[in-house]
N, CA, C and O atoms as a GROMACS GRO file, in nm:
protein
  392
    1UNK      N    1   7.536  10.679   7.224
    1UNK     CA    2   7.540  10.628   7.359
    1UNK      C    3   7.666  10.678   7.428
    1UNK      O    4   7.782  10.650   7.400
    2UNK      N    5   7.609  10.778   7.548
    2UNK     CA    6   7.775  10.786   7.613
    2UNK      C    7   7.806  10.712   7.721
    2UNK      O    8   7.720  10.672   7.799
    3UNK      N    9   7.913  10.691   7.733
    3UNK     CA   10   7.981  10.539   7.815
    3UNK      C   11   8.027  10.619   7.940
    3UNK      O   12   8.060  10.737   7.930
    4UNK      N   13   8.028  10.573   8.020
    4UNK     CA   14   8.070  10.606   8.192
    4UNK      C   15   8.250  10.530   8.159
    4UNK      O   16   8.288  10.413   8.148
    5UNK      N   17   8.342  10.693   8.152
    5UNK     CA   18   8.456  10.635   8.120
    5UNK      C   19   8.514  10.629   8.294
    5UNK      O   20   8.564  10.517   8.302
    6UNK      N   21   8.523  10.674   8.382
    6UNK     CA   22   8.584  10.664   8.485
    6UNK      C   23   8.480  10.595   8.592
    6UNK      O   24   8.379  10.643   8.645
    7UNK      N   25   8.531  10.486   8.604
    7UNK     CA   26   8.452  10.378   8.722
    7UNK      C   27   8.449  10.392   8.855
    7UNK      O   28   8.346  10.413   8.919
    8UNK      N   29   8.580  10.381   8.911
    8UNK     CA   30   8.621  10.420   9.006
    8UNK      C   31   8.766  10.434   9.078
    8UNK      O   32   8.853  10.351   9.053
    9UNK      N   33   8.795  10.567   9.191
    9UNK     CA   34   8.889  10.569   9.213
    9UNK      C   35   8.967  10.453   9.310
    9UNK      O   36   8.909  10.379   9.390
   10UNK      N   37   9.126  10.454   9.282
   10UNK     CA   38   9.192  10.328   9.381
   10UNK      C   39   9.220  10.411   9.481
   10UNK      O   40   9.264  10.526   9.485
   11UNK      N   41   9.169  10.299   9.596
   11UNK     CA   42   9.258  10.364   9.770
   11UNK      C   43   9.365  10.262   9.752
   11UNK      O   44   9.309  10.176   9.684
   12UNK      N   45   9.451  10.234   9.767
   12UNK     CA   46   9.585  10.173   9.800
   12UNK      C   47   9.679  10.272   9.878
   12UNK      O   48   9.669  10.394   9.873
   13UNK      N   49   9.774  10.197   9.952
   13UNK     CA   50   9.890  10.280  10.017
   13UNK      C   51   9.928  10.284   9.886
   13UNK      O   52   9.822  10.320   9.836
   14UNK      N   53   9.984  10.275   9.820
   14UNK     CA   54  10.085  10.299   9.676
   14UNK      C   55   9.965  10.405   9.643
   14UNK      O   56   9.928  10.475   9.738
   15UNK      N   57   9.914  10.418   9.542
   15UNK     CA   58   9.782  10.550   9.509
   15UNK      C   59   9.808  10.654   9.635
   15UNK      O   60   9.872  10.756   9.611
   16UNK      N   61   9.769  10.634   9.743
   16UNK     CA   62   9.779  10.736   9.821
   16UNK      C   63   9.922  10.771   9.858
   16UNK      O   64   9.932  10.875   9.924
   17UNK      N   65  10.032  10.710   9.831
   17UNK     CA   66  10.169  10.769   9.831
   17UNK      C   67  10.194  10.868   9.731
   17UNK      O   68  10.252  10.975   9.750
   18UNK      N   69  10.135  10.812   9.589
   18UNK     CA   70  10.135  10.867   9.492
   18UNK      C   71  10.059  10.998   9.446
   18UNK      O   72  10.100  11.064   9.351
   19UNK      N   73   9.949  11.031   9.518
   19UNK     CA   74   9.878  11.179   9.542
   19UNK      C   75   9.942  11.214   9.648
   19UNK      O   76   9.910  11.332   9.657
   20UNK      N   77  10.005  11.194   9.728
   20UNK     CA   78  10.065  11.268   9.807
   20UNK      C   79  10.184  11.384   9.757
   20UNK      O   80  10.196  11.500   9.796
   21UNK      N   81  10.249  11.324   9.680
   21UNK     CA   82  10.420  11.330   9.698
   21UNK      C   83  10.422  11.381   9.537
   21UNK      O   84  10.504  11.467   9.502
   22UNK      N   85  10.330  11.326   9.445
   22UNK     CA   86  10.345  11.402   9.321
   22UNK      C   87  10.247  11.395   9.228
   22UNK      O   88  10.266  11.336   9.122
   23UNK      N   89  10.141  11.451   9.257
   23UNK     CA   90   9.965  11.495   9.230
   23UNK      C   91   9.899  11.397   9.131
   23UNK      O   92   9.807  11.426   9.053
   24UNK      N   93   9.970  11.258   9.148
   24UNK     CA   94   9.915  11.149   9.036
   24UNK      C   95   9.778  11.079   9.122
   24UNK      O   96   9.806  11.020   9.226
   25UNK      N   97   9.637  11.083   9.082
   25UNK     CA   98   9.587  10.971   9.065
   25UNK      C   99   9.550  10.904   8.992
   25UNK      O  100   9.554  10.920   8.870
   26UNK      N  101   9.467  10.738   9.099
   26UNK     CA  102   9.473  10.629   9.014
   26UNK      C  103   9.308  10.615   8.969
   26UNK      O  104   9.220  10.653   9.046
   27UNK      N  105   9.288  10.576   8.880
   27UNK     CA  106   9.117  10.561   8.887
   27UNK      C  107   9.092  10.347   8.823
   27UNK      O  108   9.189  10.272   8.820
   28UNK      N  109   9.009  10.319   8.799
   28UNK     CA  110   8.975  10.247   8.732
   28UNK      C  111   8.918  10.269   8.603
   28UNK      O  112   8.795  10.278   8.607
   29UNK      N  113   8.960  10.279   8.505
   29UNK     CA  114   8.832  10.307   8.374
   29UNK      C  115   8.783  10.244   8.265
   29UNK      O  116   8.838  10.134   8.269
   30UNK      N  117   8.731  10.245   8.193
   30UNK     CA  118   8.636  10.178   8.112
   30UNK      C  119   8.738  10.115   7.979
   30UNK      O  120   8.788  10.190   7.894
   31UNK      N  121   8.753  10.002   7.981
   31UNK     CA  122   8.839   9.888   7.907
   31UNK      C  123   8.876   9.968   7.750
   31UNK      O  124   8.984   9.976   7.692
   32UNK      N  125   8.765  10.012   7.719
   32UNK     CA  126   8.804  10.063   7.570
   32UNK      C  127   8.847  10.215   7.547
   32UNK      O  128   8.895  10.281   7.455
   33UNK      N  129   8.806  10.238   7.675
   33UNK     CA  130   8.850  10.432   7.644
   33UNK      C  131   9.018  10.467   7.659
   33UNK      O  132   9.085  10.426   7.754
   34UNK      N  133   9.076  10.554   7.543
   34UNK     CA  134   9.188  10.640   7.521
   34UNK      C  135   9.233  10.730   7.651
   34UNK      O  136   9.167  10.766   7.749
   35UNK      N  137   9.318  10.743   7.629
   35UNK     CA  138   9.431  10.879   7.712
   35UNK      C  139   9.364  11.004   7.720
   35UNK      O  140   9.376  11.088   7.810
   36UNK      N  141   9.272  11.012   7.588
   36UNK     CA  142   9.254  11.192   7.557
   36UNK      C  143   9.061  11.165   7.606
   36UNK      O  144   9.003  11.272   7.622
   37UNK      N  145   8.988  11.061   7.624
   37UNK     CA  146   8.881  11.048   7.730
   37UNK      C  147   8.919  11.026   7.830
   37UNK      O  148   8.839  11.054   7.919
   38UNK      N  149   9.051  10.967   7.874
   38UNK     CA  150   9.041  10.951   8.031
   38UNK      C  151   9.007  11.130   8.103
   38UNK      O  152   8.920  11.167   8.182
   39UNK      N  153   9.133  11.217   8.022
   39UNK     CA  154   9.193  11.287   8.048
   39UNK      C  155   9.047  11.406   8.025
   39UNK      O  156   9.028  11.504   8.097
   40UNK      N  157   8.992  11.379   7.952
   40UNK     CA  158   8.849  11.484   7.913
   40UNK      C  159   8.711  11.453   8.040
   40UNK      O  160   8.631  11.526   8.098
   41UNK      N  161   8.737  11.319   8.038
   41UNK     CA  162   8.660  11.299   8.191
   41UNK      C  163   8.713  11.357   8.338
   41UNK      O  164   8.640  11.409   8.423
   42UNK      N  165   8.828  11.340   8.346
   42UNK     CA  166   8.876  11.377   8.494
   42UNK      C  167   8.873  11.563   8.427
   42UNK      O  168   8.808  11.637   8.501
   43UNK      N  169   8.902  11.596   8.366
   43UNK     CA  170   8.933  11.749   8.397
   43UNK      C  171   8.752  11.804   8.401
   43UNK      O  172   8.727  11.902   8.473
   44UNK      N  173   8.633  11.738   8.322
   44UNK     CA  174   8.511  11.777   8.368
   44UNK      C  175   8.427  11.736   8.497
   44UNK      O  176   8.326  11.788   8.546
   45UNK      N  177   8.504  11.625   8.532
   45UNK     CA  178   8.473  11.608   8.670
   45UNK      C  179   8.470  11.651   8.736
   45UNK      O  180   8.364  11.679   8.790
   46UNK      N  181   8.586  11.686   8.778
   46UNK     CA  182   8.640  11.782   8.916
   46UNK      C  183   8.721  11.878   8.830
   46UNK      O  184   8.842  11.875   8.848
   47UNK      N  185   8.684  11.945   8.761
   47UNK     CA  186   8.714  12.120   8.707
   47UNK      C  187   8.864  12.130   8.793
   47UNK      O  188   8.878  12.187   8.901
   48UNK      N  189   8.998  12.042   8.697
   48UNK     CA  190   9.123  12.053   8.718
   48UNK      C  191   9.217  12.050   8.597
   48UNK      O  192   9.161  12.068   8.489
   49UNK      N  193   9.318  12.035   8.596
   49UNK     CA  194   9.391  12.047   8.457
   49UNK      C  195   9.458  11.942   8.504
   49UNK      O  196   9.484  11.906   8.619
   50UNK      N  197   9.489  11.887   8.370
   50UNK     CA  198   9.576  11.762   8.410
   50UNK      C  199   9.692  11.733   8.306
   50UNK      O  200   9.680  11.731   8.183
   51UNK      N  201   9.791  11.714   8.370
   51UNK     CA  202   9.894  11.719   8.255
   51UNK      C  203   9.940  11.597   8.157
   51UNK      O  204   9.980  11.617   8.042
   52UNK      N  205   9.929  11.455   8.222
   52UNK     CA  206   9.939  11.360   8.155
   52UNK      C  207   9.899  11.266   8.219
   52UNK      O  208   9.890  11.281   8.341
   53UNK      N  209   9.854  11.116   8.150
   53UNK     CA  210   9.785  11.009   8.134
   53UNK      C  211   9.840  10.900   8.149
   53UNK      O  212   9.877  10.881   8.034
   54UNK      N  213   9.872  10.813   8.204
   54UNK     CA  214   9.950  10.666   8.163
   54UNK      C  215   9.843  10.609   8.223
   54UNK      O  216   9.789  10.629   8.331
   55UNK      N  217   9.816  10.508   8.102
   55UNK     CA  218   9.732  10.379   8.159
   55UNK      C  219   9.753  10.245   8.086
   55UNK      O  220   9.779  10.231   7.967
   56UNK      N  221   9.734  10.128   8.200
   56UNK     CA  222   9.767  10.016   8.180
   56UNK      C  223   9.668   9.905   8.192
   56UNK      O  224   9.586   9.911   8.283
   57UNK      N  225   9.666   9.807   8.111
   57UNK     CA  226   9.582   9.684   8.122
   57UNK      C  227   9.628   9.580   8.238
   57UNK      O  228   9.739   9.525   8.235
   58UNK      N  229   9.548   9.561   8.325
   58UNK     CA  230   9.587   9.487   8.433
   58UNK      C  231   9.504   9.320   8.361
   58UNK      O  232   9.404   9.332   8.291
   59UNK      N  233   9.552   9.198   8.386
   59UNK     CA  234   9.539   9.093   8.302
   59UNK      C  235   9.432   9.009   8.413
   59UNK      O  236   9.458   9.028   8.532
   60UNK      N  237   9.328   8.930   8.386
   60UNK     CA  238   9.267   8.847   8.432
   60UNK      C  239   9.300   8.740   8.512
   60UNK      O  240   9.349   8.652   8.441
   61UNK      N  241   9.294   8.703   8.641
   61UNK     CA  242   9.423   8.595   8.703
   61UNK      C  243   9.316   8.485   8.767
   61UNK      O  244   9.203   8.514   8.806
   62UNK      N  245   9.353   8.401   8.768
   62UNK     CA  246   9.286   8.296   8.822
   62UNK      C  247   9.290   8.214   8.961
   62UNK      O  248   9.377   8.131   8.988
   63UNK      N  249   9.181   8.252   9.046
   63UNK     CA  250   9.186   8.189   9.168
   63UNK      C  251   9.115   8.033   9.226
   63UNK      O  252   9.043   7.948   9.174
   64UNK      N  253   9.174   8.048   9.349
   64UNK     CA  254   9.157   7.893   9.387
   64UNK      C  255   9.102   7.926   9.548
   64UNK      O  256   9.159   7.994   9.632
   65UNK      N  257   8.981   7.857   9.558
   65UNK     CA  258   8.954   7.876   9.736
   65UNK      C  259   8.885   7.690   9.744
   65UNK      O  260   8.794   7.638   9.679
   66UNK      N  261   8.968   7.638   9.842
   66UNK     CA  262   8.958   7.581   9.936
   66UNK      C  263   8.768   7.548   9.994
   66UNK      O  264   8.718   7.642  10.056
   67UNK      N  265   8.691   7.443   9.975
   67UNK     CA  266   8.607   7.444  10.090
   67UNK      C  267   8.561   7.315  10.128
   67UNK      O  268   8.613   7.217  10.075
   68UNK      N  269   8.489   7.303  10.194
   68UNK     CA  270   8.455   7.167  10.264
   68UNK      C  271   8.434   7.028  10.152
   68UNK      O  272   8.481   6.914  10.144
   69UNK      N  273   8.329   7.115  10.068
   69UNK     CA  274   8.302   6.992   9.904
   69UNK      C  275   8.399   6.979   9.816
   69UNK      O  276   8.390   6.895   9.726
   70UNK      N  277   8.540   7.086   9.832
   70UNK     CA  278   8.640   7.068   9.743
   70UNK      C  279   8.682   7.204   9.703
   70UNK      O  280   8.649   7.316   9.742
   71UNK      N  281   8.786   7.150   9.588
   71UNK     CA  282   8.869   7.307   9.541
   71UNK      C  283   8.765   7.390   9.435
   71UNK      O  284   8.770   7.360   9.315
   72UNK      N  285   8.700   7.462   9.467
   72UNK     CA  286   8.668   7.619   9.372
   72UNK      C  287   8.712   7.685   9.294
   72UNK      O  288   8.664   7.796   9.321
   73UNK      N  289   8.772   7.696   9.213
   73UNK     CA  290   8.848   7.763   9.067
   73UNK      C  291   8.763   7.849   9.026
   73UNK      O  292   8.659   7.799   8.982
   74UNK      N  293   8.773   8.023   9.024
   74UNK     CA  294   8.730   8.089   8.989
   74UNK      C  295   8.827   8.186   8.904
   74UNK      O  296   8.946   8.163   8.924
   75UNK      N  297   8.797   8.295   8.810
   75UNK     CA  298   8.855   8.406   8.778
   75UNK      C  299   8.810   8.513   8.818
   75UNK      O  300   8.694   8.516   8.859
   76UNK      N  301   8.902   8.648   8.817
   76UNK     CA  302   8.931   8.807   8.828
   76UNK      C  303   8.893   8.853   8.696
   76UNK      O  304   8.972   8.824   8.605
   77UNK      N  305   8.820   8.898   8.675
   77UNK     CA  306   8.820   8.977   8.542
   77UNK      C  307   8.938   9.084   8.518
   77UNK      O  308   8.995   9.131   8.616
   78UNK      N  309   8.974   9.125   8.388
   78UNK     CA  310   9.087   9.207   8.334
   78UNK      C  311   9.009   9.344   8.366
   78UNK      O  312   8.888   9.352   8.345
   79UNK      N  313   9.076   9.439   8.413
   79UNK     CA  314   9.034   9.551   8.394
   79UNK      C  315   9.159   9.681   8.368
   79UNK      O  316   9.280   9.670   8.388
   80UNK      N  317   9.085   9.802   8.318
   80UNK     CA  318   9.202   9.900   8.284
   80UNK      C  319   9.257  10.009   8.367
   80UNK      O  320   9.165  10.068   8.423
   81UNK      N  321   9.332  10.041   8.386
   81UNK     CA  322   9.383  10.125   8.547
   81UNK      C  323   9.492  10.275   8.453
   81UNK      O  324   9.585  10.272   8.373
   82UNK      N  325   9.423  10.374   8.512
   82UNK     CA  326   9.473  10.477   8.404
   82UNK      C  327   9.559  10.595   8.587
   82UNK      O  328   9.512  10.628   8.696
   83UNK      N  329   9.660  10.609   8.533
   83UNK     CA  330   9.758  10.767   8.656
   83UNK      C  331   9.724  10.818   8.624
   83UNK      O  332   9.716  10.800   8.502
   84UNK      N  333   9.664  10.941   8.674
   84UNK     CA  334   9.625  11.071   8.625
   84UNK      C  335   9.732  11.168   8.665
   84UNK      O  336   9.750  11.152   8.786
   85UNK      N  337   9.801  11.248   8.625
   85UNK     CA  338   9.912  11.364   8.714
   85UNK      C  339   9.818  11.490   8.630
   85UNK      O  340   9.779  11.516   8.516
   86UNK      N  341   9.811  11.554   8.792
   86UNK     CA  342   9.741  11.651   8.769
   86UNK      C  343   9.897  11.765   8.759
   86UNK      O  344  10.014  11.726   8.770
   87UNK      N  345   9.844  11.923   8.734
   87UNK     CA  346   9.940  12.052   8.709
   87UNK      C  347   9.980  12.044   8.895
   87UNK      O  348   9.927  11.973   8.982
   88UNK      N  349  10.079  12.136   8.905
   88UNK     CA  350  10.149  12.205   9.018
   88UNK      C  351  10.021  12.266   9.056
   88UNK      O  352   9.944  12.343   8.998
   89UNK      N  353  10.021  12.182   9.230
   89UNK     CA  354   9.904  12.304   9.286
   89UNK      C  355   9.786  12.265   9.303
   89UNK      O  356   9.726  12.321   9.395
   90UNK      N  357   9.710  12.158   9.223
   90UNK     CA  358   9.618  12.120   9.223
   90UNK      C  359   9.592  12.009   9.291
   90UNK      O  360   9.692  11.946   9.324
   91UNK      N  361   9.468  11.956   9.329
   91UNK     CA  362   9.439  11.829   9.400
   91UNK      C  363   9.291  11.809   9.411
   91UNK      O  364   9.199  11.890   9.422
   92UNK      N  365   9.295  11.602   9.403
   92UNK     CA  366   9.127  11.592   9.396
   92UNK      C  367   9.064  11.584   9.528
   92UNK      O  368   9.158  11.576   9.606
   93UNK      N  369   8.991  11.583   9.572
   93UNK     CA  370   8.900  11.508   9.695
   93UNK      C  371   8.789  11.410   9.681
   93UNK      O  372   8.667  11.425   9.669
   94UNK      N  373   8.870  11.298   9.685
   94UNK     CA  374   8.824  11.236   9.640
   94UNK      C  375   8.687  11.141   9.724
   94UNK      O  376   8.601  11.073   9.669
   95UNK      N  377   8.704  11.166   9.866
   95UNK     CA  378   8.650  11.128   9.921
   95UNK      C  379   8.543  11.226  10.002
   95UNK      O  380   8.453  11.179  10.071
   96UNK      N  381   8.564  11.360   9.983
   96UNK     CA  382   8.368  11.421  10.004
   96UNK      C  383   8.298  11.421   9.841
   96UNK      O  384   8.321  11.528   9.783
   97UNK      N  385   8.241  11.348   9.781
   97UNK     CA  386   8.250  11.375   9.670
   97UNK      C  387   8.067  11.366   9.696
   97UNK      O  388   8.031  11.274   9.771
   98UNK      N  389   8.019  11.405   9.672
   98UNK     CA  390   7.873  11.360   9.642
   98UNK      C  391   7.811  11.282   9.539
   98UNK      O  392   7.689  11.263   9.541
   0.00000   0.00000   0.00000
């Protein structure tokens, strides 16, 4: 079974500061996948080289909304958030993508 390792990419001002200024992006990816699948997915994706990987577990947080019948307590699920820094020169587009 092959697993859909890259979910999706982040728009944030921070992410988009960060492809700007020094060819890192951010993606969302799949909770159990490694450095050396992140890194094997993005370079067959978009046919780029990429030089290194950092990714981090973002933690599950728990919210509260307000409504007419009372307080709502819900959770965020945990998910995994991987930088991609691509080589000198290169860049994704991430947004005509088909």
């Amino acid at each position: 079974m092959k697993k859909n390792i890259l979910i999706k990419p982040v728009v944030s001002e921070k992410s988009e500061g960060l492809s700007d200024s020094l060819q890192q992006y951010t993606f969302i990816v799949e909770k159990t996948a490694n450095k050396i699948e992140v890194r094997k997915a993005v370079e067959a994706r978009y046919g780029v080289t990429v030089e290194g990987v950092n990714t981090m577990t973002m933690p599950g947080k728990t919210k509260n909304r307000s409504t007419k019948s009372g307080l709502i307590r819900g959770r965020v699920a945990a998910y995994k958030k991987a930088i991609v820094t691509l080589s000198e020169g290169e860049e994704l587009d991430l947004y005509n993508e088909a």
